[in-house]
VOROBA-379211 format. One record per residue (C-alpha): residue in three letters; y, x, z. Coordinates in steps of 0.5 Angstrom, whole numbers, plus 500, padded with zeros to 3 digits. Each point is the difference from the previous one (the first is absolute). Layout:
residues N
ALAYXZ;...
end
This chain:
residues 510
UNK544204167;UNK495503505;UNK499494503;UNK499496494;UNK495504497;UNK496499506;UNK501493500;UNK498500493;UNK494504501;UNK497497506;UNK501493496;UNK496503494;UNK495503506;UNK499492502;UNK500496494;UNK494505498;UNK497499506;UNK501493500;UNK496500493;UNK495504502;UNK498496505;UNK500494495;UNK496504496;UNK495501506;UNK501493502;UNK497497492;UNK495506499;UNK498498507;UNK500493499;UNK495500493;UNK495504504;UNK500496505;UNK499494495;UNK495504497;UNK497501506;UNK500493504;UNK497497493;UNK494506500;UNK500498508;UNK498493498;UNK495501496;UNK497505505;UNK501495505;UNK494496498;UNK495504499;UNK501504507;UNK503506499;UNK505503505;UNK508499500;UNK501507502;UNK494503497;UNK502496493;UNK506503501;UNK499507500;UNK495500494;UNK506497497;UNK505505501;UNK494505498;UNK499497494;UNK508500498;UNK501507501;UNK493502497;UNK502496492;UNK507504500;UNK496506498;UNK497499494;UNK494505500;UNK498504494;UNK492502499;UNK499508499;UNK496501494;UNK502494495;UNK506504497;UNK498506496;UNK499500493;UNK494501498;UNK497503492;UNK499494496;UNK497503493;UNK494497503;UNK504493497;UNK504502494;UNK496495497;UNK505495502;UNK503496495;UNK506498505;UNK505505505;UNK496500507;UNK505496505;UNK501504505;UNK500495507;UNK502500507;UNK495497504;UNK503495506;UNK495497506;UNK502496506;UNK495500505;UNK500497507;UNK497502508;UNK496493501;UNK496502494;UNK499507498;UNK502507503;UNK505505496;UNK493505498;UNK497493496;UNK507499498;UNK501506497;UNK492501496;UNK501493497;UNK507503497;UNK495506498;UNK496494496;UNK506498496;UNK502506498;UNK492501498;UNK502494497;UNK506501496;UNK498507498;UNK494497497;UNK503495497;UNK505506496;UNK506501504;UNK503505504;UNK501500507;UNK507502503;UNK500498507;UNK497495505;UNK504496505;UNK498496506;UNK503496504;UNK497497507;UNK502493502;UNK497494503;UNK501496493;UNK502502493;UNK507497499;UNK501493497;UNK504502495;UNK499507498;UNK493502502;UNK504506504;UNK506497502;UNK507501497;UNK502506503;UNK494503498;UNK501498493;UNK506504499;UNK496505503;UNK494501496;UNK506497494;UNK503508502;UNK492504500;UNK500497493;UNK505503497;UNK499505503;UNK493501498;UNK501498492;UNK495494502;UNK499494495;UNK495496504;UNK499497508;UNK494499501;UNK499496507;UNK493500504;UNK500493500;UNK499494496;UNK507498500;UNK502492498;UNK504500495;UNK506499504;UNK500506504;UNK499504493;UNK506497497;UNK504502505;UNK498507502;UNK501502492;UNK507496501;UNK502505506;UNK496507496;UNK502497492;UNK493503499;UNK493498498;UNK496498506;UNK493498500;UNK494499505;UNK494502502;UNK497494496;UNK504502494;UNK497508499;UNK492498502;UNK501495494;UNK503505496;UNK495505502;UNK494494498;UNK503499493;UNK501508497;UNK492500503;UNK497494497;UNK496501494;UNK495495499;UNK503493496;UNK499496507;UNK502505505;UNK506501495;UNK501492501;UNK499499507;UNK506506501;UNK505496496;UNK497493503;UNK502504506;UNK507503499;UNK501492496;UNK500497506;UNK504506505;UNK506499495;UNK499493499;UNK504499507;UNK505506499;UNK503499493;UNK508501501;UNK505498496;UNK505506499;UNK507499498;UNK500493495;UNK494502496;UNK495495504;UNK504495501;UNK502497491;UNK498494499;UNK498497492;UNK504494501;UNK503495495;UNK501503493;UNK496506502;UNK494496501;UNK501497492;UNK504496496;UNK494495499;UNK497501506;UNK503492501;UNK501496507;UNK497503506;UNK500507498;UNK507503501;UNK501501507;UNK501506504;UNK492503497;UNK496505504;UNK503506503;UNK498507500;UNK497501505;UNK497493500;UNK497502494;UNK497507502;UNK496497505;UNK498494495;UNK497506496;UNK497503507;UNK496495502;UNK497499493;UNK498506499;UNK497500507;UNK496494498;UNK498503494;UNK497507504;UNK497495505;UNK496496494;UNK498507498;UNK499503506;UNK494494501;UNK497501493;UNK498507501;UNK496498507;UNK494498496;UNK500507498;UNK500503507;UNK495494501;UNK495502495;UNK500507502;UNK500499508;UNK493494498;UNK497507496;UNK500503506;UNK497494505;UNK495498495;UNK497507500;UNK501500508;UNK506507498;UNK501500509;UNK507502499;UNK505505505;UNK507498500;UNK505506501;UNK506498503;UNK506504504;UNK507502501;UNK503502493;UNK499508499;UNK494499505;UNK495505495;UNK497493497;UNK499502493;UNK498507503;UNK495499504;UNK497494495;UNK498506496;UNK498504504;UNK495495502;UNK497497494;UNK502507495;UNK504496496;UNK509503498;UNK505494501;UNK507502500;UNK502505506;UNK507500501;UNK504502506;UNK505494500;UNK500493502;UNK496495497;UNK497505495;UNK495494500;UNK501493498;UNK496498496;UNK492498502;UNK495505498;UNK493499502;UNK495506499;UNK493499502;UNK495506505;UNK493501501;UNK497500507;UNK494505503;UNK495495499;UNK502499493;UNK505494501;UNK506497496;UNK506498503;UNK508500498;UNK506503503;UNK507495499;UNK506505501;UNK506495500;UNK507500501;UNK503504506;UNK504496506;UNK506502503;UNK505497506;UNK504494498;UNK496499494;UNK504495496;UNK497493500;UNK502499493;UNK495507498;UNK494496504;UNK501493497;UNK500504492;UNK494505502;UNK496495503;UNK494499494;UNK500508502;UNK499499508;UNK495495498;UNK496506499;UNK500502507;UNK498494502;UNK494498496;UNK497508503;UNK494501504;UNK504506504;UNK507502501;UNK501508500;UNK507501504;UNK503507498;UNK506503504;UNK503505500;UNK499504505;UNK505505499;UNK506496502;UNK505499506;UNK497494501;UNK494497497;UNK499495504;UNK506496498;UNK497501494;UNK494497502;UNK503493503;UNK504500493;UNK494500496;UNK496494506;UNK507497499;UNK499498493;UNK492500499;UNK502494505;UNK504496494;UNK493501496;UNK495494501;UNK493502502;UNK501507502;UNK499499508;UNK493500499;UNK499505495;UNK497507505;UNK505505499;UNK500508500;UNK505504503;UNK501507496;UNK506505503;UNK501504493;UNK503506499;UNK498504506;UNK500507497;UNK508499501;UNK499499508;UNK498505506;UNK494499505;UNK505496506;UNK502494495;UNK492499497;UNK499500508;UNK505495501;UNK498495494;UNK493500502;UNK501499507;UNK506494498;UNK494497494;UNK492502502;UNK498497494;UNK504503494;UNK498506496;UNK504506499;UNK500502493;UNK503504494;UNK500498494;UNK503506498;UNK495505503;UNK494496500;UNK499501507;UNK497493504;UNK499497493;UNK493500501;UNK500496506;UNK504495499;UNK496499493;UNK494500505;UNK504494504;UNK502495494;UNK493501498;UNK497497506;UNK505494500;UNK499498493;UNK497492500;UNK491500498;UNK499495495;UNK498494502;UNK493499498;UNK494505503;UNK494500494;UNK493504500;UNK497499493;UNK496505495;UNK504502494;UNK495502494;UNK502507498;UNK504497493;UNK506497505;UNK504506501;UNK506498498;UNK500495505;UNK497505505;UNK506503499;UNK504495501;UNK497498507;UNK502507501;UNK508499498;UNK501494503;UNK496499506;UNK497503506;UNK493503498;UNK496501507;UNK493503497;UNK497501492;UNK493501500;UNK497502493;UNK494498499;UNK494500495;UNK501492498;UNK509501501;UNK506501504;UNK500497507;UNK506499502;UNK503497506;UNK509500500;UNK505495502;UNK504497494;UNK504494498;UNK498494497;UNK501502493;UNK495506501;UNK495496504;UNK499496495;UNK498505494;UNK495503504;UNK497494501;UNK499498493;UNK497508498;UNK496501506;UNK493501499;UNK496493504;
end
C-alpha cells in the first residue's frame, strides 16, 4: 500500500510538471510571437534586437501594475454646485502613456488636467489609474486583464462613469464598457461638455451643439434591438402603394438622418450670424480700432488680466473655460489713444477638431488682430507645455504667423523668486505679470502700446478752432505728434488712416 501510494504520488507530481511546463512552454510561445512581430517592425527602423528586447520585457512587467495618482480621490464640498439639476457622477479617471512619447511626471499632470476637467465639468473624482505600455490596446484601451481590473475598482468605488484620457474610436469605447458594464466617455466628450454648460450667447450655444453633433454622429450605438426596428410593409401604410412597403428605415438609420439635418441646419445659422461679427469687426477698422487678441491656455487669468487692463469686469471664475464667448473691451493709451482688447476662448491639449471647426468665426478674431498677447499661467508645473499647446492651435488659424506677439507669465504672485529666474532666463522677452496683485502691469502696458501699428497717412494741417470734435478724434484714433494752438487755429501734425485724413482735409484752413 506504501508502494502504491508513492507510485500514485509521484505520477501526480509528473503529470503536473508536465502540465507545467506546457503552460510555460504556450505562455513562452505567445511572448515570443509577441516579440518576434515587435522585433519585425523595429528591424526597419534599426533599433537593436537585444536592446529592443529588454524595453520589452520592461514595458511588460511595468503594464501589470496599474498606477493610482495621489491626490485625485478625496471628496471634496461640492455646496458650491448644488445648482445642479442632475446627481454629480462620480468617474474613475484611466490613462495609458508610453516611454517613447512622454515621462511618468507629464503622464501624471495631464491625469490632473482631466480631473480639473471633470470636476469642472460637475463630476466627482473617485480614483486615477495609469497604465504604461507602448501602445494603447486594440480592443480595450487598457487590455482585457486590465478591464476587469479596473471593472473591480468601479464597484469598489461606487463609480458610474470611466472617463479615459484619450480620444477613443468608438470601437475601443464600446468594448471597455462591455468589460466594465459602466458609462465610459473621453477627454473629447467632457471638454464639449464643459463647452455647452458655459455658452451663453445664441452662437457659442450653436457652435457647441454643431460640435457635439458631429462627435456622436459617428459613435450612436444601438442598444439591445431598439436601434435596429424597421417601418416596413404594413407599418409604412395601407395606402402607401407599390414600391413603398419593404424593410423601412432603421432606428439607427433614422437617428443619424435626424443628425445630420440638424448639423446642416446649425451650419446655415452658424453663417447667417458672421455678417454680425463682420459689421462690428468693420466698425473697428474703419475707425482704425488696433486690436490685442488675448489667447492662452484655459484658466491661464485671461479675463482677469483683461480687466486689469483695460478697467472693465468680465466674468472671473476659477474654472476652465469660464470664457467662450468673445468679448472686446476697449482702453486708452498715455498719449490719449483708443485701442481694443479681444479676449477669447481658452486653449487646452488635444483640443478637439470638431470644437476648432465650430469656434472658427470666434478664432477668426485673433486673426484679424494687430497684436496677440499670450497669457500662461506661470504657476503651473509645467507652462511651457502649455505654451506648444496654445502654438499648436494658433498654427491651425490662417494668417496668425505673422502677427507679432507678447508673452505674458501671469499669476507670479503664486511663484518664489528661483522660478521667475528660470522663466526669464528660458524666455528674455516675456513679462512677468500679476493680474491679481498689479504688479508689472504697468510695464507690459508700456510694451503693447508701443507695438500697436500708426495710421498710415502723416498729415500736417491748421485746423480752425470750431473743429474740435475732430481734433478729438485725431486724438483717439490716431498718433498725435505735436498740437500747436495758434492765433488763427490748431496746427496739428498726427499720423491717422485714410478716413480721418480725409476729414482734416475738407475743414483745414488753406
Amino acid at each position: 500500500m506504501i508502494d502504491q501510494s508513492r507510485r500514485r504520488s509521484t505520477e501526480e507530481t509528473t503529470v503536473q510538471e508536465r502540465s507545467a511546463s506546457q503552460e510555460g512552454e504556450l505562455e513562452q510561445g505567445g511572448v515570443l510571437a509577441d516579440q518576434s512581430d515587435v522585433l519585425l517592425d523595429e528591424h526597419d527602423h534599426g533599433v537593436g534586437v537585444g536592446e529592443r528586447s529588454d524595453e520589452i520585457w520592461e514595458e511588460r512587467e511595468s503594464r501589470n501594475a496599474l498606477k493610482h495618482v495621489a491626490g485625485l480621490g478625496e471628496l471634496q464640498d461640492v455646496t458650491e454646485v448644488e445648482y445642479r439639476k442632475v446627481r454629480l457622477e462620480r468617474v474613475v479617471l484611466v490613462g495609458v502613456w508610453s516611454s517613447a512619447e512622454t515621462t511618468a511626471a507629464q503622464a501624471e499632470e495631464s491625469l490632473r488636467e482631466l480631473a480639473a476637467l471633470a470636476q469642472t465639468a460637475g463630476a466627482v473624482v473617485c480614483d486615477g489609474l495609469l497604465q504604461h505600455r507602448l501602445r494603447p490596446d486594440a480592443a480595450t484601451y487598457v487590455g482585457s486583464g486590465k478591464a476587469r481590473e479596473i471593472a473591480q475598482i468601479v464597484e469598489r468605488e461606487e463609480a458610474d462613469t470611466i472617463i479615459v484620457n484619450d480620444d477613443l474610436p468608438p470601437s475601443q469605447r464600446r468594448a471597455l464598457e462591455d468589460a466594465t458594464k459602466v458609462k465610459v466617455v473621453d477627454r473629447t466628450a467632457v471638454i464639449l461638455d464643459i463647452f455647452a454648460q458655459h455658452a451663453t450667447s445664441r452662437e457659442g450655444k450653436a457652435q457647441v451643439e454643431l460640435a457635439q453633433l458631429e462627435y456622436m454622429l459617428p459613435r450612436l450605438r444601438g442598444w439591445g434591438g431598439s436601434l435596429s426596428r424597421q417601418a416596413g410593409g404594413r407599418a409604412a401604410g395601407a395606402d402607401a402603394g407599390i414600391g413603398s412597403r419593404g424593410p423601412g428605415e432603421t432606428k439607427i438609420e433614422m437617428d443619424r438622418r435626424v443628425i445630420r439635418s440638424r448639423i446642416a441646419r446649425l451650419r446655415r445659422q452658424i453663417r447667417e450670424m458672421a455678417p454680425a461679427r463682420e459689421v462690428k469687426r468693420g466698425a473697428r477698422k474703419r475707425f482704425g480700432l488696433p486690436t490685442v487678441a488675448v489667447v492662452g491656455y484655459t484658466n491661464a487669468g485671461k479675463s482677469s488680466l483683461t480687466n486689469r487692463l483695460t478697467g472693465s469686469s468680465e466674468l472671473v471664475e476659477n474654472a476652465l473655460f469660464a470664457t467662450l464667448d468673445t468679448a472686446v473691451r476697449r482702453a486708452k493709451s498715455h498719449d490719449g489713444r483708443f485701442y481694443a482688447y479681444v479676449d477669447t476662448v481658452g486653449f487646452v491639449r488635444q483640443l478637439p477638431t470638431q470644437l476648432v471647426e465650430a469656434f472658427k468665426s470666434t478664432l477668426e478674431e485673433v486673426a484679424e488682430a494687430d497684436i496677440i498677447l499670450h497669457v500662461v499661467d506661470g504657476s503651473h508645473p509645467d507652462p511651457f507645455s502649455q505654451i506648444d499647446a496654445v502654438n499648436d492651435v494658433l498654427a491651425d488659424i490662417e494668417g496668425t504667423a505673422e502677427i507679432p506677439r507678447v508673452l505674458v507669465f501671469n499669476k507670479i504672485d503664486r511663484i518664489d523668486q528661483a522660478t521667475r529666474e528660470r522663466l526669464t532666463s528660458l524666455e528674455p522677452q516675456s513679462h512677468l505679470v500679476s493680474a491679481y496683485t498689479g504688479e508689472g502691469l504697468d510695464e507690459l502696458r508700456d510694451a503693447i502700446e508701443a507695438m500697436l501699428p500708426l495710421p498710415g497717412v502723416h498729415v500736417s494741417a491748421l485746423l480752425p478752432y470750431s473743429a474740435g470734435a475732430l481734433l478729438s478724434r485725431i486724438r483717439e484714433y490716431g498718433s498725435v505728434d505735436s498740437v500747436d494752438w495758434r492765433d488763427d487755429g490748431v496746427w496739428v501734425e498726427a499720423n491717422v488712416d485714410s478716413r480721418l485724413a480725409a476729414q482734416v482735409v475738407d475743414q483745414a484752413i488753406d
